[in-house]
NUZANU-653881 format. One line per field, with one value per residue (C-alpha): x, y, z; chain; residue number from 1; residue in one letter. Coordinates in nm, 3 decimals. Layout:
<atoms>
x <- X / ... $
y <- Y / ... $
z <- Z / ... $
chain <- A / ... $
resi <- NUM / ... $
resn <- A / ... $
</atoms>
This chain:
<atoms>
x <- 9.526 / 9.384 / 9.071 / 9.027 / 8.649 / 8.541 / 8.180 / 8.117 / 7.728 / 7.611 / 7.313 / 7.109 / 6.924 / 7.297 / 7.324 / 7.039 / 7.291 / 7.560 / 7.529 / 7.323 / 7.573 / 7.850 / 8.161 / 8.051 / 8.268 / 8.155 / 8.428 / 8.536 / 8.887 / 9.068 / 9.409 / 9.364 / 9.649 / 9.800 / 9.486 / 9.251 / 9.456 / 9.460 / 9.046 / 9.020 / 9.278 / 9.043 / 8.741 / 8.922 / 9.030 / 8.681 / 8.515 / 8.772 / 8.710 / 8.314 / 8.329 / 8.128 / 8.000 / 8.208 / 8.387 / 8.164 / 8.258 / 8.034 / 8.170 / 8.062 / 8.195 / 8.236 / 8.354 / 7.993 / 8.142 / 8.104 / 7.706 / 7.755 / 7.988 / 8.071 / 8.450 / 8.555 / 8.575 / 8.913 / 9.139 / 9.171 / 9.441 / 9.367 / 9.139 / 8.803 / 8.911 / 9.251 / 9.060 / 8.853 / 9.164 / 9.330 / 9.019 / 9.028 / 9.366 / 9.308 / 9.091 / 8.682 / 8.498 / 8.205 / 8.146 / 7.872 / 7.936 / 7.660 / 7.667 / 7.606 / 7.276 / 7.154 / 6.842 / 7.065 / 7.284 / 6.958 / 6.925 / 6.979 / 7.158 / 6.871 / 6.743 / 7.069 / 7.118 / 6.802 / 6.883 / 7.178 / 7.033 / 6.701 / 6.890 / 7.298 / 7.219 / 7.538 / 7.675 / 7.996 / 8.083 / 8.478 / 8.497 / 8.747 / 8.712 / 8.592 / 8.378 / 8.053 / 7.778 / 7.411 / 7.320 / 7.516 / 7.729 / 7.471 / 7.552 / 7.896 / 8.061 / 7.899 / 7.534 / 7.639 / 7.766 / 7.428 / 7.215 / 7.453 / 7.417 / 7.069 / 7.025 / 7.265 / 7.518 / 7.903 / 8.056 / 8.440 / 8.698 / 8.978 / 9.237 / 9.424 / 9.769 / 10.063 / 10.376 / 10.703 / 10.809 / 11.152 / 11.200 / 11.098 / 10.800 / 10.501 / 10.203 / 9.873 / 9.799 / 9.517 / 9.429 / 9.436 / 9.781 / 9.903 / 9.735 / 9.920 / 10.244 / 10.191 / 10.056 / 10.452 / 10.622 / 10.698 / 10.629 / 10.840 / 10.625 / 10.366 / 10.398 / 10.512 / 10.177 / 10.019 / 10.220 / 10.339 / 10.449 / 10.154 / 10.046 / 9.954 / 9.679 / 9.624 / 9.593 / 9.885 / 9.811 / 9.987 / 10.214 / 10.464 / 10.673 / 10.926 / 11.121 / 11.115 / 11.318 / 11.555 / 11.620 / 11.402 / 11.123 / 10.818 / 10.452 / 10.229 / 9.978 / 9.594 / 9.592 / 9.213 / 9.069 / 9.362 / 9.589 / 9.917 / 10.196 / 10.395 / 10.562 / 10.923 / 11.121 / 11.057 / 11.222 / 10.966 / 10.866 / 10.604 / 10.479 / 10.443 / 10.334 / 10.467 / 10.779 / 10.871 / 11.062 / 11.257 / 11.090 / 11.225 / 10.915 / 10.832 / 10.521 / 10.517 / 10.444 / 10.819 / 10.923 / 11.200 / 10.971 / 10.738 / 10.387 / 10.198 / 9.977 / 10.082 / 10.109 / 10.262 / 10.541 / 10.736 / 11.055 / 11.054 / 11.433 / 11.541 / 11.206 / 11.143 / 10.800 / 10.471 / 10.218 / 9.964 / 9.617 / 9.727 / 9.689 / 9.962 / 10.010 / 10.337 / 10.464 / 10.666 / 10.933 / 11.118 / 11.160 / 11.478 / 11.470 / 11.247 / 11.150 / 11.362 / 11.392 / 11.716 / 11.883 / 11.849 / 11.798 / 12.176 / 12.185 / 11.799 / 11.978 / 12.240 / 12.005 / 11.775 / 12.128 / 12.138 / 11.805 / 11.783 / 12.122 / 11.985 / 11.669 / 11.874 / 12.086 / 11.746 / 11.621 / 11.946 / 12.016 / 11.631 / 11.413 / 11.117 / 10.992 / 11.141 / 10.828 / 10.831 / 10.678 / 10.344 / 10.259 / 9.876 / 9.774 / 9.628 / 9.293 $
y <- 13.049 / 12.878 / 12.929 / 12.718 / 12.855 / 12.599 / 12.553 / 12.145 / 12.030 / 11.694 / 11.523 / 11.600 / 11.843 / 12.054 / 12.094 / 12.428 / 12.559 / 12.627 / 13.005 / 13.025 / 13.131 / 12.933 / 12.821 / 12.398 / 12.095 / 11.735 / 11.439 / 11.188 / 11.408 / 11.102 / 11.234 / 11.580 / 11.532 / 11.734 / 11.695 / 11.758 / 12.107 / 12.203 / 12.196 / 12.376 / 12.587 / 12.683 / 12.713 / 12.988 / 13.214 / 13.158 / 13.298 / 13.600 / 13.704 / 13.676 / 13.787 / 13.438 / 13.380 / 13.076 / 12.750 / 12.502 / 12.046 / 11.823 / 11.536 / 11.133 / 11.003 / 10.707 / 10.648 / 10.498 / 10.160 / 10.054 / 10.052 / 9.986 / 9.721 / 9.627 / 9.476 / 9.628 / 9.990 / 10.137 / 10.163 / 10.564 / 10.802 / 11.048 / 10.982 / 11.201 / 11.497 / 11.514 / 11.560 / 11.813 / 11.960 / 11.954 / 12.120 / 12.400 / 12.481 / 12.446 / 12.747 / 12.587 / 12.724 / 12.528 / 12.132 / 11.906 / 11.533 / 11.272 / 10.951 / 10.739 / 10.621 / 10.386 / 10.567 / 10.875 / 10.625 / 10.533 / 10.887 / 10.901 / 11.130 / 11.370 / 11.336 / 11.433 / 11.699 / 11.829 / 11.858 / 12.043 / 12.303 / 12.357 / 12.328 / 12.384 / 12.636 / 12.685 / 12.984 / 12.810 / 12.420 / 12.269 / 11.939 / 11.724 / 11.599 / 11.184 / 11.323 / 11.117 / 11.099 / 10.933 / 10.604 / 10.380 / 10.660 / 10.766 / 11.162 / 11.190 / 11.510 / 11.537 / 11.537 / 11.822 / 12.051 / 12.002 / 12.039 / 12.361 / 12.554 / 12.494 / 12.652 / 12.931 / 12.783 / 12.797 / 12.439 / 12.456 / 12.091 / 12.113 / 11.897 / 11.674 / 11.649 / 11.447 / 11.441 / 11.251 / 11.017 / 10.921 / 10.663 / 10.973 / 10.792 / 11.051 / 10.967 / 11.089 / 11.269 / 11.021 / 10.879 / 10.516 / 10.557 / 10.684 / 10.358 / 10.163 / 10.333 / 10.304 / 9.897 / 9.893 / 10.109 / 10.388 / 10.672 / 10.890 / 10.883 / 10.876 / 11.201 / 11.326 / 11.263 / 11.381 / 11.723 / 11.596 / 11.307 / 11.007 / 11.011 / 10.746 / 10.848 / 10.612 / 10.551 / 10.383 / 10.116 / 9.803 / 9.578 / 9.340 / 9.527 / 9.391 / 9.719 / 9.841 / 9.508 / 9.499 / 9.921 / 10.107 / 10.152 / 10.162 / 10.332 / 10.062 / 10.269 / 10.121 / 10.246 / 10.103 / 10.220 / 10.336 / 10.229 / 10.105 / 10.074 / 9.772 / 9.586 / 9.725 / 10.021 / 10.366 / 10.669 / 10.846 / 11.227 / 11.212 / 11.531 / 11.528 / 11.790 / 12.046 / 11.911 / 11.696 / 11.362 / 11.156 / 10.820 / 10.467 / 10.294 / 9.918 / 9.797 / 9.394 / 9.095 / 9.093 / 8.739 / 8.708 / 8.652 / 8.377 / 8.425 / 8.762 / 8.994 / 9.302 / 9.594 / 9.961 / 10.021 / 10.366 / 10.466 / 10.797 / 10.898 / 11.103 / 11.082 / 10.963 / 10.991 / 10.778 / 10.788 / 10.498 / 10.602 / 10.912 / 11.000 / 10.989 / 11.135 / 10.984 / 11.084 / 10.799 / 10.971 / 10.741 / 10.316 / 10.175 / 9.840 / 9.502 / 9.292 / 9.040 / 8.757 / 8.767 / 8.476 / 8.632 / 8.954 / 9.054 / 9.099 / 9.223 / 9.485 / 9.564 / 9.637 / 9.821 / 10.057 / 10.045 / 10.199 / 10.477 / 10.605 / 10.584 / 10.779 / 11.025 / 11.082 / 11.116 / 11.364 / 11.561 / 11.568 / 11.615 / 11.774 / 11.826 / 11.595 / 11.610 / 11.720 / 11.692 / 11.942 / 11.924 / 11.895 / 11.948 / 11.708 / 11.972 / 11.816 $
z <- 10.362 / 10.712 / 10.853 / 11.179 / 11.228 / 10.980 / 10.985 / 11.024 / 10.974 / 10.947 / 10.773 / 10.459 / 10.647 / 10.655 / 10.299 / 10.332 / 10.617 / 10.306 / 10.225 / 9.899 / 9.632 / 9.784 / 9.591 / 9.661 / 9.568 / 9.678 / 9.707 / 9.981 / 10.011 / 10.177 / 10.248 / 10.120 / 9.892 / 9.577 / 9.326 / 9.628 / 9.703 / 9.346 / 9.338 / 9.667 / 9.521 / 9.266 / 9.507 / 9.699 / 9.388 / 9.284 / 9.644 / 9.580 / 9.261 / 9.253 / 9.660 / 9.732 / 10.064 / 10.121 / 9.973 / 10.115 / 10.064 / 10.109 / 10.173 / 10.276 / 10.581 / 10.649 / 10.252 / 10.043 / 9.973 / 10.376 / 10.276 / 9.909 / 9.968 / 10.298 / 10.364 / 10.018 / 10.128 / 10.117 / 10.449 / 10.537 / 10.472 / 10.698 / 11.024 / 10.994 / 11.277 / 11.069 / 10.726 / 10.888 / 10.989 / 10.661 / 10.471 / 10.716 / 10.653 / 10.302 / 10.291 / 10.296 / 10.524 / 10.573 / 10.522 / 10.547 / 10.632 / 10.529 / 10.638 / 10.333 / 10.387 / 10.197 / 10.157 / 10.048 / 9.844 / 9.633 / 9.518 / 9.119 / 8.935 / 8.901 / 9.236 / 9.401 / 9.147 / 9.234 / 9.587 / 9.514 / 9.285 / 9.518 / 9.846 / 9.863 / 9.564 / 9.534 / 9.221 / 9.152 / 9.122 / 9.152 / 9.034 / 8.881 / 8.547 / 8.661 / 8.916 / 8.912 / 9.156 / 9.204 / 9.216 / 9.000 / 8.922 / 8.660 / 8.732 / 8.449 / 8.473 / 8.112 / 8.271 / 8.572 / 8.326 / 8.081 / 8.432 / 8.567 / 8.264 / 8.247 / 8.641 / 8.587 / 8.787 / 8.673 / 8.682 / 8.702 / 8.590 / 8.732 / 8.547 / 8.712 / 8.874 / 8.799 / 9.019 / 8.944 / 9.197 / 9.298 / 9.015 / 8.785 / 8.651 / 8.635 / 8.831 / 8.947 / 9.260 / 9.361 / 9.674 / 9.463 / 9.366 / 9.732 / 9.914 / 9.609 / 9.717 / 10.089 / 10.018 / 9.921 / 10.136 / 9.966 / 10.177 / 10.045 / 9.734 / 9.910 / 10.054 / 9.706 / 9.616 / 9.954 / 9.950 / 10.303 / 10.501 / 10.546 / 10.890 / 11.102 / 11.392 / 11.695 / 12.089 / 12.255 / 12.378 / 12.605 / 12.402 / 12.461 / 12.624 / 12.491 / 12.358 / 12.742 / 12.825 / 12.567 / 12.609 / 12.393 / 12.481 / 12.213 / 12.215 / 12.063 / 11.848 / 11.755 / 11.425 / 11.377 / 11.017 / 10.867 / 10.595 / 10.790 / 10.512 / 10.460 / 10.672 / 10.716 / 10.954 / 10.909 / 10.976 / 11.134 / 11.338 / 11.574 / 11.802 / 12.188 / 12.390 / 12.069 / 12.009 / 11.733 / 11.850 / 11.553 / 11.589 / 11.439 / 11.357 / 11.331 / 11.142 / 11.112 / 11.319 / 11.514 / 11.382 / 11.615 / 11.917 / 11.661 / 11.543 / 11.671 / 11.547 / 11.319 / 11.543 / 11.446 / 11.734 / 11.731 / 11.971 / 12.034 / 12.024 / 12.362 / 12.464 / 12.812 / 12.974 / 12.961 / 12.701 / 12.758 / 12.649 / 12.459 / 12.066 / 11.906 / 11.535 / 11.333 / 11.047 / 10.811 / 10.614 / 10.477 / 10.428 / 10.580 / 10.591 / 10.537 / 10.857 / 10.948 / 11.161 / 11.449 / 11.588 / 11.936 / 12.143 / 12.089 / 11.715 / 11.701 / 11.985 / 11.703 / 11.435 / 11.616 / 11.747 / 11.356 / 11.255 / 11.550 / 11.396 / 11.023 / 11.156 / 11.295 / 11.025 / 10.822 / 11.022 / 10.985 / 10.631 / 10.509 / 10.816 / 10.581 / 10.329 / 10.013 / 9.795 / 9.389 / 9.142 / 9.032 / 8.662 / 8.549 / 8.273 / 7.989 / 7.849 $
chain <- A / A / A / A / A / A / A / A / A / A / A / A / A / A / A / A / A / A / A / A / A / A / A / A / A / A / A / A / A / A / A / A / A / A / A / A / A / A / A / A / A / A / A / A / A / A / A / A / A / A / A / A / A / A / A / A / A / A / A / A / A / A / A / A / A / A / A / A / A / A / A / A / A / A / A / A / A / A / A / A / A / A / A / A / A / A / A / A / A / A / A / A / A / A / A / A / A / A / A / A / A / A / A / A / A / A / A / A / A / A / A / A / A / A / A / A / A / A / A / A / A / A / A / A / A / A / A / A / A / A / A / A / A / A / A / A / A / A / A / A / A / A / A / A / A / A / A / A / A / A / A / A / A / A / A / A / A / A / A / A / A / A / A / A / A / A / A / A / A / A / A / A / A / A / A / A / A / A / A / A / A / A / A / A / A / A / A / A / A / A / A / A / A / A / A / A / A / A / A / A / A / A / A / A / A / A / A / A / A / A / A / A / A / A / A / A / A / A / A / A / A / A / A / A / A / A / A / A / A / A / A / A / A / A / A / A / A / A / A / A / A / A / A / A / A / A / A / A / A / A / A / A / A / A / A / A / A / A / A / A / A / A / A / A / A / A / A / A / A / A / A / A / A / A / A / A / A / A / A / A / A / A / A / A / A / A / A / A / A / A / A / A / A / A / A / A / A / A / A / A / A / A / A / A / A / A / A / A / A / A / A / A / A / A / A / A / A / A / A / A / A / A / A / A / A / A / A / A / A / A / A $
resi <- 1 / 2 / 3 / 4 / 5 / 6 / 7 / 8 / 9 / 10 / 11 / 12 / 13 / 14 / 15 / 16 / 17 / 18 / 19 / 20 / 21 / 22 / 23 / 24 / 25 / 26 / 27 / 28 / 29 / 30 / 31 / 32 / 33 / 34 / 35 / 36 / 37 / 38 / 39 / 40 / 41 / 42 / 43 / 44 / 45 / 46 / 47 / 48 / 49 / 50 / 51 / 52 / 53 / 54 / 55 / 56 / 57 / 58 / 59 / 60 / 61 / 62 / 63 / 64 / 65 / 66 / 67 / 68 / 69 / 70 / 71 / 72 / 73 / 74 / 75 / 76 / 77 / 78 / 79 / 80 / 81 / 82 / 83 / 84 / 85 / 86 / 87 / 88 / 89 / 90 / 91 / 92 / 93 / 94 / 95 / 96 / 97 / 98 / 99 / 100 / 101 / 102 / 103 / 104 / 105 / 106 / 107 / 108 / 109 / 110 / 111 / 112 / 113 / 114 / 115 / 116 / 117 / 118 / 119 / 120 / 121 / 122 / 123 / 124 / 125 / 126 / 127 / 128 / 129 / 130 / 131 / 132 / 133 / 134 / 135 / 136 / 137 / 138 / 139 / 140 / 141 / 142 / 143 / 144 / 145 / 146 / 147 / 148 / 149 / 150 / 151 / 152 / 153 / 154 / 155 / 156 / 157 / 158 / 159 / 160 / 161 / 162 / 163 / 164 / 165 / 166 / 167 / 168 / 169 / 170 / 171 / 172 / 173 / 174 / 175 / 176 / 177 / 178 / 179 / 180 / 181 / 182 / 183 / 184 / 185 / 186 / 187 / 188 / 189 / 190 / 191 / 192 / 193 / 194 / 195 / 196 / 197 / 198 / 199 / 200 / 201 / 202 / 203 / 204 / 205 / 206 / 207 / 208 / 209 / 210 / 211 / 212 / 213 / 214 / 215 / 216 / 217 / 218 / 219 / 220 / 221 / 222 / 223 / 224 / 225 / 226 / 227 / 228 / 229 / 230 / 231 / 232 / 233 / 234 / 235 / 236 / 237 / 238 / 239 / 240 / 241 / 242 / 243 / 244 / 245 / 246 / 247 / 248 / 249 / 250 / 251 / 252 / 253 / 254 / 255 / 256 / 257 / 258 / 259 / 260 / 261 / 262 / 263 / 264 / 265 / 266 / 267 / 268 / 269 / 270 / 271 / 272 / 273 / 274 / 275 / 276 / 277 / 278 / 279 / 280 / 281 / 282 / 283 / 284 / 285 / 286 / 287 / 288 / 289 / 290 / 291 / 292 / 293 / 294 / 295 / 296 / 297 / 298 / 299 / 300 / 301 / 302 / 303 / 304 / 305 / 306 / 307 / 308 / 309 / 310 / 311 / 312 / 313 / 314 / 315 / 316 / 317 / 318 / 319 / 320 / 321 / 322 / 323 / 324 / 325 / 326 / 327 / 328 / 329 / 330 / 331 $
resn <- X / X / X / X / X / X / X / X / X / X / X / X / X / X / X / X / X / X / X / X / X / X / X / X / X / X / X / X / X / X / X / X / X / X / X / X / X / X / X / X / X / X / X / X / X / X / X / X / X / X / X / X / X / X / X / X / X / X / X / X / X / X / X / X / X / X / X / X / X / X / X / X / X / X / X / X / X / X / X / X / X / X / X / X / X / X / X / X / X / X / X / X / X / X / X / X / X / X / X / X / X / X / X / X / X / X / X / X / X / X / X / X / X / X / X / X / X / X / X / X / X / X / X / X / X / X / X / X / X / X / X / X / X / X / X / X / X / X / X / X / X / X / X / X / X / X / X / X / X / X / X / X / X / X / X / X / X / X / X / X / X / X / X / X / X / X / X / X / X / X / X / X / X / X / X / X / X / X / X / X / X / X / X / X / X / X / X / X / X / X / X / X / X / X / X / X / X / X / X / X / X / X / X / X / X / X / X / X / X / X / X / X / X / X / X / X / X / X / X / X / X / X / X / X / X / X / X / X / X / X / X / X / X / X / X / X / X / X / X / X / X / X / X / X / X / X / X / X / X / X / X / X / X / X / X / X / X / X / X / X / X / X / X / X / X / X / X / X / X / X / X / X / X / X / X / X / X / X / X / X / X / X / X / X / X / X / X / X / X / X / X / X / X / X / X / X / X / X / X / X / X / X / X / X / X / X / X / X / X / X / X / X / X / X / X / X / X / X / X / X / X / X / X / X / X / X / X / X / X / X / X $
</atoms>
């Protein structure tokens, strides 16, 4: 289910815009991935079956620990327009964004419950199961169900999700455990747990040029805000003007030309054409190999002959990302 009219207001003053009666769940929803479908899942069968007005999120943005705690908050998975993006096609059809204040972030549990019940009045609540909210995290999942059934409104756990990765361990559909995964390179997990390949989002901007010298040519993304994976080459996709090029990506510090900064550097494979100051959205699909360090341009030329053909040959025996099952953990 897609709905691309999704209704986007910002500021406490948004939350009376909801519908009254709305199917509402609050969360960051950073990456949108497999436990984040699941609850909107939910949401939408809910809106069906009672004929709700609408699945409404409300949502903080940027994430509360850039107030709370500045320096410590998490690096993104997805860029704001693309999470926007994401919950539309997911089915909600309304979401208000606050900015996390820190006069909102003072609010305790009771306060902010107060202004759900008397403003978002909302009939039906989707929440996971360690959903907490407030100040000091003082509002437990324990506390919102006392304070819905109390205001005749329906409060709804959803349990949550488990995938197994490609070791076959089991593990949880979190947006923790994907930046773990990504922190070590394993997007192919990653997107286990995302229900899709991780996407990096940036401008191209001027580099080195040293690709162009040396025959292939790179787009030099400014990935600003965004959790860039480990250092390594990717197989990678990444869409221009509607069609899908197969991309070898580099993310690292090129060692062979001595100290420089960490940049994210993609070759678009029988692409030719310029893309300076346009946004660029690539897909990682799979880890190939670690950095490394070249004697000279010839061999670094041979390797890099090496890892177009290995992203090709990705791209041609798996298309799509492989994607595992999904197990829900029964309480």
């Amino acid at each position: 289910m897609t709905n691309d009219a999704m209704t986007i207001v910002e500021g406490i003053e948004g939350l009376g815009q909801l519908p009254a009666g709305a199917v509402v769940s609050i969360g960051n929803f950073d990456g949108v991935h497999r436990g984040h479908q699941r609850l909107l899942a939910r949401a939408r069968k809910l809106k069906q079956a009672a004929a709700a007005p609408a699945v409404g999120v409300i949502t903080f943005e940027p994430h509360p620990l850039t107030v709370l705690r500045p320096g410590h908050a998490p690096p993104r998975l997805t860029s704001p327009g693309r999470k926007r993006e994401l919950l539309a096609a997911a089915g909600v059809d309304a979401m208000v964004v606050l900015a996390p204040s820190k006069e909102l972030l003072n609010l305790t549990a009771e306060e902010f419950w107060e202004l759900l019940r008397d403003v978002v009045r909302p009939a039906h609540l989707v929440e996971g199961n360690s959903f907490t909210f407030g100040k000091g995290r003082g509002g437990t999942i324990e506390r919102l169900r006392q304070w819905s059934a109390g205001a005749g409104i329906e409060l709804h756990i959803v349990d949550p999700v488990t995938v197994p990765l490609l070791n076959m361990l089991e593990a949880p559909a979190s947006s923790s455990t994907i930046r773990w995964l990504l922190e070590r390179g394993r997007v192919r997990d990653a997107a286990i747990c995302l229900g899709r390949p991780h996407e990096l989002e940036g401008l191209v901007v001027a580099g080195a040029r040293r690709g162009r010298e040396i025959g292939t040519p790179t787009a030099n993304l400014q990935c600003d805000g965004q959790l860039v994976p480990a250092d390594g080459v990717y197989a990678g996709r990444c869409s221009v003007d509607g069609q899908a090029w197969p991309a070898a990506v580099s993310i690292g510090t090129n060692p062979t030309f001595g100290d420089n900064p960490r940049t994210v550097e993609a070759h678009l494979i029988g692409f030719s054409g310029d893309l300076y100051g346009r946004l660029l959205r690539l897909e990682l699909l799979d880890w190939q190999r670690e950095q490394r360090t070249f004697a000279g341009i010839e061999p670094l030329k041979a390797w890099i002959a090496q890892d177009i053909r290995q992203t090709l040959l990705r791209q041609a025996r798996d298309p799509a990302q492989p994607l595992g099952k999904v197990r829900t953990i029964e309480n």
